[in-house]
N, C-alpha and C positions, 0 to 999 in steps of 0.2 A: 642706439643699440640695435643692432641687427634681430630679426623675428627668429636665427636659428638662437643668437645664445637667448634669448629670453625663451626658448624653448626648452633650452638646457638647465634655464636658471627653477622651471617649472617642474622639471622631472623629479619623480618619486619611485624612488627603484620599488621593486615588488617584496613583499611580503616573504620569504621564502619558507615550506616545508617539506620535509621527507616523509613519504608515508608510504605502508608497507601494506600490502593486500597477502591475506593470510586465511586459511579454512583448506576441506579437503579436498583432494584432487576430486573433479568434476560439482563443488557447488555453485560454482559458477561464477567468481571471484575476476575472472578476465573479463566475461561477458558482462559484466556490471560499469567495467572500466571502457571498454568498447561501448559502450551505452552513450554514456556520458561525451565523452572523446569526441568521437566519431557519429555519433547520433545512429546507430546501425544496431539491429539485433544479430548476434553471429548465431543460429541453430544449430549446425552443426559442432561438437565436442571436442576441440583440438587443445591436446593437453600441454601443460605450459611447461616447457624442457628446462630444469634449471630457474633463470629469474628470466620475466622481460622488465624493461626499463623504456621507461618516457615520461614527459616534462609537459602539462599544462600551464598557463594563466587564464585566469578565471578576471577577466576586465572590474574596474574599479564601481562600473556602473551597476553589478550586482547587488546593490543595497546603498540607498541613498544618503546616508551616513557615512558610508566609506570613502576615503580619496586615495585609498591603495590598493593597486593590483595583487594579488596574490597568487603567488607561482608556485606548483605543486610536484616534487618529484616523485615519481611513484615508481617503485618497486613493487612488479606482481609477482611471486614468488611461487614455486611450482608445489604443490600442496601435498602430491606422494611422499612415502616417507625415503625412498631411495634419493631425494633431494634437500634432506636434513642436511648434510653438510655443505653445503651450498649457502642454502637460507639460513642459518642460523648466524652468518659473519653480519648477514642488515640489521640484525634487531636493534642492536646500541645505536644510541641517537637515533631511534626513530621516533617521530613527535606526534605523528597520524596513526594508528592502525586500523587496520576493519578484516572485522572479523565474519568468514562468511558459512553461512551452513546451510544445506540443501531441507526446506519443509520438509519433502518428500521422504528424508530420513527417519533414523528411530533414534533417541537416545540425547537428545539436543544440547541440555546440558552436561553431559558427558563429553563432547564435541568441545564444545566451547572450554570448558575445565581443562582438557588438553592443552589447546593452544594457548589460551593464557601461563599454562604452564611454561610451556617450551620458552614461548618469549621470554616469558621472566630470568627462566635457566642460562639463557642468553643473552642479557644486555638490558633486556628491555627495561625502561623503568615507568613505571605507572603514575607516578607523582610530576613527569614531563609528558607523558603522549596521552592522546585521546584518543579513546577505545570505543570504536562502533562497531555494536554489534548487528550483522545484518542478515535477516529470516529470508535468506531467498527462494525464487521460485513457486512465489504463491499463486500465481498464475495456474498452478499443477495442480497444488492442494488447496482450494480457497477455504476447506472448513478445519482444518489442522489447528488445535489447541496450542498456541505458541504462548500460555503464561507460565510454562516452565522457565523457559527461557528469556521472556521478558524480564519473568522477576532476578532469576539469578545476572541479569546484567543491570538490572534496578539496585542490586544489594551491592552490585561491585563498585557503582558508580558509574558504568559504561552509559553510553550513547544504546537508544535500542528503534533497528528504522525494520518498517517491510518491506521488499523488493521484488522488482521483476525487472528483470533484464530483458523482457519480452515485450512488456508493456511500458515499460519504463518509469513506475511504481516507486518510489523512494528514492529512484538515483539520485535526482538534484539535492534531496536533501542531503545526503551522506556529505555532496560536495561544500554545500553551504554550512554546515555545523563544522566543516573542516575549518573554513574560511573564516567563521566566527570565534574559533576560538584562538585561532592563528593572529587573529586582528588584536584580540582581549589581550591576548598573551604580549603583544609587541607594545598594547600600552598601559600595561599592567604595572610596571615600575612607576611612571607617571605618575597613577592615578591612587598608588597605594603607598606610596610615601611617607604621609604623616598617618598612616593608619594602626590602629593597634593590631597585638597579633590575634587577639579575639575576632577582632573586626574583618583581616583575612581569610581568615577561617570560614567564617558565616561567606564572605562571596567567594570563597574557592569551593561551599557547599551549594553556595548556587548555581555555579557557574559547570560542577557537574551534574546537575540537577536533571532527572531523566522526563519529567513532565513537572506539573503547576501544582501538586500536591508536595512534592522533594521542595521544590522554590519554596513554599510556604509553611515545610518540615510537618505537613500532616501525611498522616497512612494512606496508602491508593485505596478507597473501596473497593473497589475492584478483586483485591487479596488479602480482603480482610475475615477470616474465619471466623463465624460465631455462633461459638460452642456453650449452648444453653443447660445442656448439662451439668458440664462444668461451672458453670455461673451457679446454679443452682445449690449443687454443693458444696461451694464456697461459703456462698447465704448460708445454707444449715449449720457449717461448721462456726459461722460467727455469735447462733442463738445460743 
């Protein structure tokens, strides 16, 4: 046998996803994808006309468990609202999104409650794609209170990363949790076959699991209020 077809007998076509880059014009949504891409910080502010469109692969050798490449079509879609009708024909069948919002802004989850809107209004479905949300630009503001926003993507189920397209702060992750679920998802049939539906449930609850308290279905400390007052008078009210 010749060393091409046992080359051929070897190949594992790639993984493939769609994924849609989404937040408002200037958060910085291109500059995150040039991050990555292209390894480069772009400074200067060149607004995205419409949609751009390109295609990575991400080599198999990113996680040593893996034996498949995973190839990533990205749609960066122009964030103004004069480009609503444009972007809103990607959203169906998109299976990636990320969601991008400037620190430096007011209103965060506001922002974000938007865009999940719009997608949904459009095609999107949330029970197929994975939704990362991402705090960029902390580079600008490093003491900005971002647990509004973590937790409103904590409660939705989303992915929640910090970023800087400057430093390059959270890119790789955005791309690896893409990769990750993209891998789960392709051998999800496999491994959930003889499974009950209770049993799905618990690992589709972990597998959007935002950190290692979700995984283990206890509260974050972190945003946990304790309101001693109220404790208090509860006590009284049971004497």
């Amino acid at each position: 046998m010749s060393d091409s077809m046992s080359d051929d007998d070897d190949f594992i076509p790639p993984t493939r996803v769609r994924m849609i880059s989404l937040g408002d014009s200037g958060s910085g949504k291109s500059a995150l994808i040039k991050r990555h891409c292209e390894k480069r910080f772009v400074g200067h502010y060149v607004q995205t006309i419409g949609i751009d469109y390109g295609a990575i692969k991400i080599k198999r050798d990113w996680h040593q468990q893996s034996q498949d490449d995973v190839s990533i079509a990205i749609f960066d879609v122009g964030g103004h609202e004069l480009f609503y009708q444009v972007r809103k024909e990607f959203y169906e069948g998109t299976e990636a999104a990320l969601i991008v919002f400037d620190t430096s802004c007011e209103n965060h989850v506001g922002t974000l409650k938007r865009w999940k809107c719009e997608f949904l209004k459009n095609g999107g479905d949330l029970e197929k794609c994975l939704i990362i949300v991402a705090a960029n630009k902390t580079d600008l503001v490093t003491s900005k209170n971002l647990t509004d926003a973590e937790v409103w993507a904590e409660e939705n189920g989303f992915k929640f990363v910090k970023t800087s397209a400057k430093t390059g702060e959270g890119v790789e992750d955005i791309f690896r949790m893409i990769c990750s679920a993209a891998l789960m998802e392709k051998r999800g049939p496999i491994f959930h076959s003889n499974c009950t539906r209770e049993q799905l449930d618990a690992v589709q609850k972990i597998r959007s699991a935002t950190n290692d308290y979700d995984v283990l279905g206890l509260r974050d400390p972190r945003f946990f209020r304790f309101d001693a007052r109220a404790l208090s008078d509860s006590h009284s009210e049971r004497k």
